[in-house]
Each structure stands twice: as C-alpha cells, then as structure tokens.
N, CA and C atoms as an extended XYZ file, in Angstrom:
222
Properties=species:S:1:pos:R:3:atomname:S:1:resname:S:1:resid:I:1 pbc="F F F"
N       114.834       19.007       87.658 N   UNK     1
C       114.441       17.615       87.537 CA  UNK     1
C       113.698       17.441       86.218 C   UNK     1
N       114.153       16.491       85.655 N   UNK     2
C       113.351       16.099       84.349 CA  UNK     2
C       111.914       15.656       84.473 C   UNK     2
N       111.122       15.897       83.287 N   UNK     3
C       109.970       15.479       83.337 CA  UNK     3
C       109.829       13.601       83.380 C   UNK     3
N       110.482       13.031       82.840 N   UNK     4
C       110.915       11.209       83.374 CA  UNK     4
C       111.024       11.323       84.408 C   UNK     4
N       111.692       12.102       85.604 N   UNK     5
C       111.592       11.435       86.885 CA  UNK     5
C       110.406       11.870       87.848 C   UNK     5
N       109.790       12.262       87.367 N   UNK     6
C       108.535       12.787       88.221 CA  UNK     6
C       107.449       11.901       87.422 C   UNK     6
N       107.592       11.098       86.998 N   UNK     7
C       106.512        9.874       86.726 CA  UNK     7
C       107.239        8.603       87.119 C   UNK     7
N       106.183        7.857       88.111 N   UNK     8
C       106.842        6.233       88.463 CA  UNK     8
C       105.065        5.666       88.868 C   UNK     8
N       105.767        4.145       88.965 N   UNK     9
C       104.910        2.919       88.856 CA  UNK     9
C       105.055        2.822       90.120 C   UNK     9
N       104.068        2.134       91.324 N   UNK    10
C       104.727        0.964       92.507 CA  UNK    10
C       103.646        0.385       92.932 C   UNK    10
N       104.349       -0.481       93.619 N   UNK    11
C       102.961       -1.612       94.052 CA  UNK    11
C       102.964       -1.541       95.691 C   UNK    11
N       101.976       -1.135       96.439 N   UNK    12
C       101.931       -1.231       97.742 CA  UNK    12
C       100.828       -2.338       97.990 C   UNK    12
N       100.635       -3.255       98.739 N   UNK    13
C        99.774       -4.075       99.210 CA  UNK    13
C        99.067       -4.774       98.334 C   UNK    13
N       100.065       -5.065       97.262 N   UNK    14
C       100.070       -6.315       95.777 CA  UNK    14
C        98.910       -5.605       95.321 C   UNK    14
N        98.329       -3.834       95.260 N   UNK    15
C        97.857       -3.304       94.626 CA  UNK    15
C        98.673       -1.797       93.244 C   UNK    15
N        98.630       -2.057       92.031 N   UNK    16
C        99.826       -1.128       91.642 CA  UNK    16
C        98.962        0.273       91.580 C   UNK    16
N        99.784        1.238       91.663 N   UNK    17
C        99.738        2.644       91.675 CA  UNK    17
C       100.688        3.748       90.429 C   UNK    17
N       100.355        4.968       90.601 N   UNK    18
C       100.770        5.806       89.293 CA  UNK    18
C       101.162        6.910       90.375 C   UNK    18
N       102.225        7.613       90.127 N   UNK    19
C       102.567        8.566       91.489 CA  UNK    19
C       103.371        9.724       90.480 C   UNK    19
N       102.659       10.916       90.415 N   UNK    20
C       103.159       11.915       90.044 CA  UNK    20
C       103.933       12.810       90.958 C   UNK    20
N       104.761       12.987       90.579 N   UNK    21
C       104.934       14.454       91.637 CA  UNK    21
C       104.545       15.514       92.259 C   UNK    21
N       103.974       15.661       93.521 N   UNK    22
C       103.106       16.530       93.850 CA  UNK    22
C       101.679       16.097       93.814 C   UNK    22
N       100.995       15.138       93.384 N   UNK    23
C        99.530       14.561       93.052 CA  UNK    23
C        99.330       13.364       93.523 C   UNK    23
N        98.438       13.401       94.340 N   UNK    24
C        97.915       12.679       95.114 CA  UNK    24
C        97.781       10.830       94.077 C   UNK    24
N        98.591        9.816       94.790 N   UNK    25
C        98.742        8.434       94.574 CA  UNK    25
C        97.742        7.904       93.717 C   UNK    25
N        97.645        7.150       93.077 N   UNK    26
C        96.093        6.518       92.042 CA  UNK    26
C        96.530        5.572       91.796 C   UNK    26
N        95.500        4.490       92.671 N   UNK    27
C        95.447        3.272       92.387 CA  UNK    27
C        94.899        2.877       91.019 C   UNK    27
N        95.926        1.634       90.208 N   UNK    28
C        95.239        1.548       88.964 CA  UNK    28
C        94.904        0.085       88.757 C   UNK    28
N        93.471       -0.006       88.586 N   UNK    29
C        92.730       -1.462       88.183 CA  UNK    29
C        93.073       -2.179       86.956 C   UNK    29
N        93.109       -2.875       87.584 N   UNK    30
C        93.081       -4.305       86.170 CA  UNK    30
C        92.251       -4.614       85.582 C   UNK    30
N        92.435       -4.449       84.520 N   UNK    31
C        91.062       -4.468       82.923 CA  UNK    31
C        91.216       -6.323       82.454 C   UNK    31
N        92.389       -6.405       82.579 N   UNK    32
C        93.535       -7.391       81.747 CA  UNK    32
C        94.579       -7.651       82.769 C   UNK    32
N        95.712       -8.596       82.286 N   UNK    33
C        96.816       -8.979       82.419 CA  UNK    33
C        97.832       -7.934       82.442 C   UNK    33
N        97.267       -6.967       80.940 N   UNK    34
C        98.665       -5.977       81.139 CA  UNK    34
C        97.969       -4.764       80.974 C   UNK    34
N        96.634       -4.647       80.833 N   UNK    35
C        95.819       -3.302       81.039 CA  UNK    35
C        94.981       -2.892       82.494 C   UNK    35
N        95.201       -1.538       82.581 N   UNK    36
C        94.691       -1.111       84.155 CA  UNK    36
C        94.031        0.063       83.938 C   UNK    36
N        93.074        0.396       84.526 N   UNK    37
C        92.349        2.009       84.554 CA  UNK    37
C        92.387        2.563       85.667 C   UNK    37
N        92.574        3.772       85.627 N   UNK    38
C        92.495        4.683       86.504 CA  UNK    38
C        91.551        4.665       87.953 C   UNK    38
N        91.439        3.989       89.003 N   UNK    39
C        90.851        3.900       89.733 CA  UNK    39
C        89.541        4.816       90.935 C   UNK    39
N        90.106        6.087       90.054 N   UNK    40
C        89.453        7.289       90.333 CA  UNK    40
C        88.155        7.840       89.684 C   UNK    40
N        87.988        6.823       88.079 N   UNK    41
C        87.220        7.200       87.286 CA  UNK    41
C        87.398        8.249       86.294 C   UNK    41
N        88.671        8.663       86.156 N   UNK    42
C        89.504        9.550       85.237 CA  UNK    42
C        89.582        8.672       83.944 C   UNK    42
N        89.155        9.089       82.933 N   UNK    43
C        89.625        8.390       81.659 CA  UNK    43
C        90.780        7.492       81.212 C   UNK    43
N        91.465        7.174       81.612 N   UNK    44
C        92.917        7.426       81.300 CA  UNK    44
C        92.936        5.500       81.806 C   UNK    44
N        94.702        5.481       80.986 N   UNK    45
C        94.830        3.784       81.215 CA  UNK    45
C        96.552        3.828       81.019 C   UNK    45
N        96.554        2.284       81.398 N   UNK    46
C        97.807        1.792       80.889 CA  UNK    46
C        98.097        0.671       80.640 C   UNK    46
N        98.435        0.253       79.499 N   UNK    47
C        98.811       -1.180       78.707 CA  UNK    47
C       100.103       -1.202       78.434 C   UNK    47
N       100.310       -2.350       79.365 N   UNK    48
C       102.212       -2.960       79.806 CA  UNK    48
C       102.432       -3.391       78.473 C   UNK    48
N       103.494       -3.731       78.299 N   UNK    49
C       104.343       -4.362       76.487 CA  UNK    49
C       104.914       -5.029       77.472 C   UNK    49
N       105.249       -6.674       77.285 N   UNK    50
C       106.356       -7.552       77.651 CA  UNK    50
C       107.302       -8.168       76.873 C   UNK    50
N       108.422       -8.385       77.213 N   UNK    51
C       109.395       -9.479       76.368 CA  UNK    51
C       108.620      -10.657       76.288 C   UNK    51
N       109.444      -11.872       75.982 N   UNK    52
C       109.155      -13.424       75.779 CA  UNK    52
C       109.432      -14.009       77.016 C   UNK    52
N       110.057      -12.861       78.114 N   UNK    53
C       110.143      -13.569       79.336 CA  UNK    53
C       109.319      -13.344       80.541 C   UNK    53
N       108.159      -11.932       79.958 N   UNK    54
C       107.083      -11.224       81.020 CA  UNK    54
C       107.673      -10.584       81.284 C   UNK    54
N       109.109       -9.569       81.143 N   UNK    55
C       109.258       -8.538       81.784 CA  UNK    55
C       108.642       -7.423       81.031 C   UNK    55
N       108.369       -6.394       81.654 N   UNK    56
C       107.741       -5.132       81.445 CA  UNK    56
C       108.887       -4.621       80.737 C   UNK    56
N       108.617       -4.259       78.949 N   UNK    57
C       109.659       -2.781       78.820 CA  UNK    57
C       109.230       -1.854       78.576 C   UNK    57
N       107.781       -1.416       78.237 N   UNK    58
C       107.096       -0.467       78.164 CA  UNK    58
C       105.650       -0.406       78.290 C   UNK    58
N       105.578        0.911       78.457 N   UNK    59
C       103.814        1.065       78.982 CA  UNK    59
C       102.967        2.212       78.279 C   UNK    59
N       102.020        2.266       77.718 N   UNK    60
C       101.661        3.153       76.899 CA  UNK    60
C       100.071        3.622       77.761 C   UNK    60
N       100.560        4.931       77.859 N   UNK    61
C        99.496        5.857       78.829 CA  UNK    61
C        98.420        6.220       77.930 C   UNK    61
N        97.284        6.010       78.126 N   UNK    62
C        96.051        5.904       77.459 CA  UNK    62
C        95.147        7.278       78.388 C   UNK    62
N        95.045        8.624       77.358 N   UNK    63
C        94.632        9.616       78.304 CA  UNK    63
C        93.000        9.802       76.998 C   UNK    63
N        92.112        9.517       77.110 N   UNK    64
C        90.815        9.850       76.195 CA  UNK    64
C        91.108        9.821       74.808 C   UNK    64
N        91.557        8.690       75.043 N   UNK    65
C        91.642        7.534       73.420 CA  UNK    65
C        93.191        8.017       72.908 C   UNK    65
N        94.116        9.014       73.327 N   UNK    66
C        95.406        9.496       72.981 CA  UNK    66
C        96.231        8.231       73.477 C   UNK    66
N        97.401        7.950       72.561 N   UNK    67
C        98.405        7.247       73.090 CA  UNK    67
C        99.585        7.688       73.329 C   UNK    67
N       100.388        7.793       74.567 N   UNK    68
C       101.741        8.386       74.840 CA  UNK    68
C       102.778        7.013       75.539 C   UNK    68
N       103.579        6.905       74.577 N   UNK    69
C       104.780        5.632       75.404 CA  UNK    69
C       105.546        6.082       76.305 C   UNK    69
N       105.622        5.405       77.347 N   UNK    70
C       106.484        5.403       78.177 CA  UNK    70
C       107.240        4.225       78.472 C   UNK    70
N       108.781        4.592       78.335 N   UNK    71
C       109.836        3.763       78.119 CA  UNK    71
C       110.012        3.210       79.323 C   UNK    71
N       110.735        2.019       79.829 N   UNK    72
C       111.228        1.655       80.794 CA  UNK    72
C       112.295        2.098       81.561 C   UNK    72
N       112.345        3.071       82.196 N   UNK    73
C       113.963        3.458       83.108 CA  UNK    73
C       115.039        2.229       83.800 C   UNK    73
N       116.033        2.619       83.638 N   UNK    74
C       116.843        1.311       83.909 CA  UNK    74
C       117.034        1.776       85.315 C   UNK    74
C-alpha cells in the first residue's frame, strides 16, 4: 500500500478528523475557514486551498512551522 493511501480526511458528527493508518483518529479544530489544529495539542495544522467554487484541491500539513502539500485524490 502506498504511502497516499494511508492518509485521509472525514467528517463524523459535522466534526472533521485526520486518520492515519494504524493511529488513533484526531479531531482537527478550526482556527479559520480553511485552517484547523490538531486537537490533541500536537503542533501540527492544516490549511485547505479552494477553487472559485469552494471546492477543496489541496491541503498543506503544517508539522512545527514545516510545510508538506497534500494533493487532492480523485
């Protein structure tokens, strides 16, 4: 299995989450509109990129000031 499919987004109870493989679920807070932090108190973030229409095409993982993109899977 590739390292892309063992990272995903989801929203349970109109709260969103970060779900690794094997590692326990993390709810992530809203800073912003399209920024969220780690709900655990772990450093770390994520700031959505939208089109002109609000869809999400990318998200850039914010780990102690480092930036890593993550693309949108179709």
């Amino acid at each position: 299995m590739n390292e892309a499919s063992k990272k995903k987004m989801f929203t349970r109870d109109n709260k969103l989450y970060r779900k690794y493989e094997g590692k326990p679920d993390i709810e992530l807070i809203p800073e912003s509109t399209n920024k969220f932090f780690y709900g655990d108190g772990q450093d770390k973030q994520f700031e959505f990129v939208t089109n002109d229409k609000g869809d999400v095409t990318q998200a850039w993982f914010i780990n102690s000031g480092n930036r890593f993109r993550w693309d949108k899977m179709k």
